[in-house]
N, C-alpha and C positions, 0 to 999 in steps of 0.2 A: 621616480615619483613615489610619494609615501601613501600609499593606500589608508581612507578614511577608516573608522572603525564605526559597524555599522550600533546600532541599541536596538537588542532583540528582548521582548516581554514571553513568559514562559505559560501558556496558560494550558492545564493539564499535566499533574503531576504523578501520575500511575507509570506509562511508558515516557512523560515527558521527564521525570527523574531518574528512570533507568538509562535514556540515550538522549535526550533532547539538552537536558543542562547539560552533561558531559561533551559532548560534541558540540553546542555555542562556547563553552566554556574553552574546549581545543582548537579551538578555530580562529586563528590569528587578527582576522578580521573582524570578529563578533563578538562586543561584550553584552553579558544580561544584565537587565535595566531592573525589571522588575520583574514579578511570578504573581499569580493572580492562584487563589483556591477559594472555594467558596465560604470554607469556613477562615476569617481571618484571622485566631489564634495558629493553625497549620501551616497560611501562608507566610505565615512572621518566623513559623520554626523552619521553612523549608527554605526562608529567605536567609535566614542565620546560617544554616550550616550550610549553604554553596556560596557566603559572602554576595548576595544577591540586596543590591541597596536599596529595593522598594517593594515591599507588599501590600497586597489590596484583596479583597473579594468582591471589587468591583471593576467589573471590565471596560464600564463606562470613562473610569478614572484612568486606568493603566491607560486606555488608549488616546487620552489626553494627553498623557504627558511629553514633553518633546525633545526628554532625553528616550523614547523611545521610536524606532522606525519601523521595525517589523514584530511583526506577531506570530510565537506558534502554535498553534492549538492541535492540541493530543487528546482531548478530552473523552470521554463516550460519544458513536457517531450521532447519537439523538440530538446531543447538545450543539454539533457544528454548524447549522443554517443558523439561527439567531446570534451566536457567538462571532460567526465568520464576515456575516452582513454587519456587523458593530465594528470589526475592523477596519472592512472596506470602505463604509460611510465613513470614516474617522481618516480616509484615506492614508491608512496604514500596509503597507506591504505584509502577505500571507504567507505562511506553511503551511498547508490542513494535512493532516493525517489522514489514510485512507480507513475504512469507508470514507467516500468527503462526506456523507448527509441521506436523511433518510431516503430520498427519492431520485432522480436525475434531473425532476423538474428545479430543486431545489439547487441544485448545482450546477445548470443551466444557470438561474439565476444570480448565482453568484460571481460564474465567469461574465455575463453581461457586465455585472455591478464592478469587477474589480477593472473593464475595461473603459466603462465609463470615467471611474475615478482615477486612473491615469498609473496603478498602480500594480507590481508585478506578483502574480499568484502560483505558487507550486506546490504539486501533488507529491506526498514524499512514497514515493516508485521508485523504491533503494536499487530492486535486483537489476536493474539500467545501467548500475555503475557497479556492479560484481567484476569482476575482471575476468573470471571464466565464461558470466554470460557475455560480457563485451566483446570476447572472443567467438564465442560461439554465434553471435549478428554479426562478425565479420566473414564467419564461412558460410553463412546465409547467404549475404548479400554476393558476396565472392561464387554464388550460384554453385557449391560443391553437392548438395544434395541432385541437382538439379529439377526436374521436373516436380513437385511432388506429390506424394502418394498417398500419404498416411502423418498424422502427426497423434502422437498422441502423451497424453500430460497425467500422470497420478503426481498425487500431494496428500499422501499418506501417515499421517502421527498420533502419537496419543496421546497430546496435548491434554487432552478433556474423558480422556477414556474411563477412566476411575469415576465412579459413580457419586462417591462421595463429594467428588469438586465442588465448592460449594455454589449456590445459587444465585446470581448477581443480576445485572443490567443483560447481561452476554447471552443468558438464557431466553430473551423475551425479543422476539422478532420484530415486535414495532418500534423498540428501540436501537433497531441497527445490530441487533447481537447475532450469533451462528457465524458458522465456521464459511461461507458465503462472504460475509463481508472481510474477515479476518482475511482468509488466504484466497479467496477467490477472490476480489478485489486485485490485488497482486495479478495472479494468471488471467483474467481479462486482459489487462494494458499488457501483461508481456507477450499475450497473442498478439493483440492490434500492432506492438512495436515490431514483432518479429515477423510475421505473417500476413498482418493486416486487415481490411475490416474483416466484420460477419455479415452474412449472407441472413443465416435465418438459422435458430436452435431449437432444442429441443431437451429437459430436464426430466430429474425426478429427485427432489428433497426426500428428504428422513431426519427423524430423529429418535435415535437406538437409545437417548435415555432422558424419560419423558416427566421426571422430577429429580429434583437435585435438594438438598437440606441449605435453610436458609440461618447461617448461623446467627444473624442480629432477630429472630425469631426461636432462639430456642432450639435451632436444629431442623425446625419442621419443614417436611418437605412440600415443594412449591413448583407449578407444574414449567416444565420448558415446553416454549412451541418455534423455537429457533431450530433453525436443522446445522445436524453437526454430519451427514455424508452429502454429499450431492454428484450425481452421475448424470452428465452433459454432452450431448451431441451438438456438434456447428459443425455447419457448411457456410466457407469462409467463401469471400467473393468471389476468388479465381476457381472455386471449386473444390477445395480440395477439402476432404472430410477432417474434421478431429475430435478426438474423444478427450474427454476432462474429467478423471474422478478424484473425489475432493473427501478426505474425511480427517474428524480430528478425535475419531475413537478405537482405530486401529492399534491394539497393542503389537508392538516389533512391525508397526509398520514399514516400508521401502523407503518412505522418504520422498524429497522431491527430486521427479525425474520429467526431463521432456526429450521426446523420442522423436525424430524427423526421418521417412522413410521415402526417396524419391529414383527417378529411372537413372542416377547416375552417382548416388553414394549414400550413407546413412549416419547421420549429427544422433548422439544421445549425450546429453549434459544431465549430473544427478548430484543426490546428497544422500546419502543414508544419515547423515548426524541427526538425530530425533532432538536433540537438545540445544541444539544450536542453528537457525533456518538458512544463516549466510555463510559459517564458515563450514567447509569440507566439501565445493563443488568440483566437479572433475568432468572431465571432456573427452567424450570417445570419438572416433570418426573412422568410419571406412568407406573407399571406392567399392561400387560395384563389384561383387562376386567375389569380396578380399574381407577380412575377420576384422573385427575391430580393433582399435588400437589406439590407447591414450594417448593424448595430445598434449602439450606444453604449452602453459600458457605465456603468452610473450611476456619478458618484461618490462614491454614498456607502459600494460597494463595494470603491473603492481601497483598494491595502495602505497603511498607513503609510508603510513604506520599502519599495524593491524592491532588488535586491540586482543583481551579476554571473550567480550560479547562481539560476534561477527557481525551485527547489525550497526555499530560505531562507525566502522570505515565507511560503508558505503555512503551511511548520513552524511558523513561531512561531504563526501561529494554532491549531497544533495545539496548540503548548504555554500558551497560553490556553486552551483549551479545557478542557484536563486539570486545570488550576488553577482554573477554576472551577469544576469537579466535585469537585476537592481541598475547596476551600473551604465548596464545600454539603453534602459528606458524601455526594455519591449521584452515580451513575452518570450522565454524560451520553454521546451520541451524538456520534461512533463508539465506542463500548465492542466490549469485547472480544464483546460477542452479535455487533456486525456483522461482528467479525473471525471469529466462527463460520460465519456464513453464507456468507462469502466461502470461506471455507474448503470448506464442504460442497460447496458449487457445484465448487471443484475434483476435492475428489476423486470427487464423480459425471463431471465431464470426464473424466479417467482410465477412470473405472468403463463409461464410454459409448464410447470410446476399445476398450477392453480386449473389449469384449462387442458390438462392433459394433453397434449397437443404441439405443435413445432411454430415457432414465433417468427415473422420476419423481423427482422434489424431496420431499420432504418437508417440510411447514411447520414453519418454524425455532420455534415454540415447543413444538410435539411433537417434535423435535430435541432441546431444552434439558431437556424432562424428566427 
């Protein structure tokens, strides 16, 4: 049987031209319809050079048209509730990028809305489809840690260390910016998928640098109240404590590492590459009272292809994923509920942050109600 070919609209072109056209573009199944930017002189040049047959700076129009079926939007996270709600009324299939939106209430309302309109929505929650982490929720599940005792997560780079980075949308916390949404977004779902809900936490934001130079101003510098460290206590529901510290001004920082410590062995999956977030993970494991020792990862977990930017592969499985939710008519996992819970998780960080204090969670289907 000949697999249809879906018409995907590109809206967001910062990260959505670094991986998003490349990956519909590699994607056997997916050709791009159109690109949307706000300025339509851009959209017309960014439609040119990926052979992209329709531009628009209007969303209203791209999501009209009916060479188009799915939408993906990468834009800044301030912009994704009104962008996202114009999809979904247009009963168009989604990809939101993570952060999904500024609040959880707002993406709440958007999982409602994409369920009402009959139509399928995915969180892109790449590290799901890493093949080392795939492996490493196999020996999760496979209970080799067994009981456990301790989890604990650094996500250390220096992304943003340099002072001079210039000043942009990413600086200003009511627009979805800090290192929170960025990678902490991320390490929320990959608790929930690997460990499961939260119980109740407990934070403490910072920001080590507290103006940055606005170059469409002359240079001048312009204050940040987004936080770029964050250090995170949860007590997940079965108990078990974990620590989460997040920064993205660590120079030579570690990298990302998550550490699992229980009564009958010990999982650490990690990355030193600073410059790369997906490619260079590797798998330690040891039994009880025995040193650690690299693990292989299967291959029947390998990507197909791997790419230059490590974050290609895993998208296309993202955009598999969506496609075959497309194709079944129903919602699969990551949908936009995990983009909710991810969600909630932060803005209790905030909330725990703001009130000095440890927050309960609420369980994401009393959430959803």
């Amino acid at each position: 049987m000949v697999e249809s070919k879906i018409g995907i609209a590109i809206v967001g072109t910062g990260f959505g031209e670094k991986i998003h056209i490349p990956g519909f573009q590699h994607h056997h199944r997916t050709e791009i319809a159109a690109v949307y930017h706000r300025d339509l002189d851009k959209a017309k040049e960014i439609a040119a050079t990926y052979n992209i047959p329709q531009a628009s700076n209007q969303l209203e129009e791209i999501v009209a048209m009916p060479q188009v079926q799915g939408v993906s939007i990468s834009t800044p996270p301030f912009l994704h509730y009104e962008m996202a709600k114009t999809v979904l009324n247009g009963k168009k299939h989604l990809l939101l990028e993570k952060p999904m939106t500024i609040d959880a209430s707002q993406t709440k309302e958007l999982y409602h809305l994409a369920h009402q309109n009959g139509v399928c929505a995915i969180a892109d929650f790449e590290f799901r489809f890493v093949p080392a982490w795939q492996h490493f929720a196999e020996r999760l599940q496979n209970n080799f840690v067994g009981n456990k005792r301790l989890i604990k997560i650094d996500w250390l780079v220096a992304s943003r260390a340099n002072p001079e980075r210039p000043w942009n949308w990413y600086a200003r916390k009511d627009r979805g910016g800090g290192v929170l949404g960025a990678v902490g977004s991320h390490a929320f779902d990959n608790i929930h998928w690997l460990f499961g809900a939260v119980k109740r936490l407990c934070a403490h934001l910072t920001c080590a640098i507290p103006e940055r130079p606005d170059p469409k101003d002359g240079g001048k510098l312009k204050p940040v109240d987004a936080e770029d460290t964050c250090m995170i206590m949860l007590e997940l529901a079965d108990g078990t404590p974990c620590q989460l510290s997040i920064s993205s001004v660590t120079y030579a920082g570690r990298g990302h590492w998550v550490e699992v410590y229980g009564d009958r062995g010990t999982l650490v999956l990690g990355s030193d590459n600073l410059n790369d977030y997906v490619h260079g993970f590797r798998l330690f494991a040891a039994p009880a009272g025995e040193s650690l020792a690299e693990v292989e990862i299967p291959p029947r977990l390998a990507f197909p292809q791997t790419f230059d930017d490590g974050r290609l592969a895993p998208f296309v499985r993202v955009i598999d994923r969506w496609l075959n939710a497309i194709d079944a008519g129903q919602s699969m996992v990551p949908s936009l509920e995990e983009g909710v819970y991810s969600q909630l998780l932060m803005d209790l960080t905030h909330q725990s942050n703001e009130t000095r204090s440890w927050v309960d969670v609420p369980e994401l289907e009393r959430f959803l109600a």
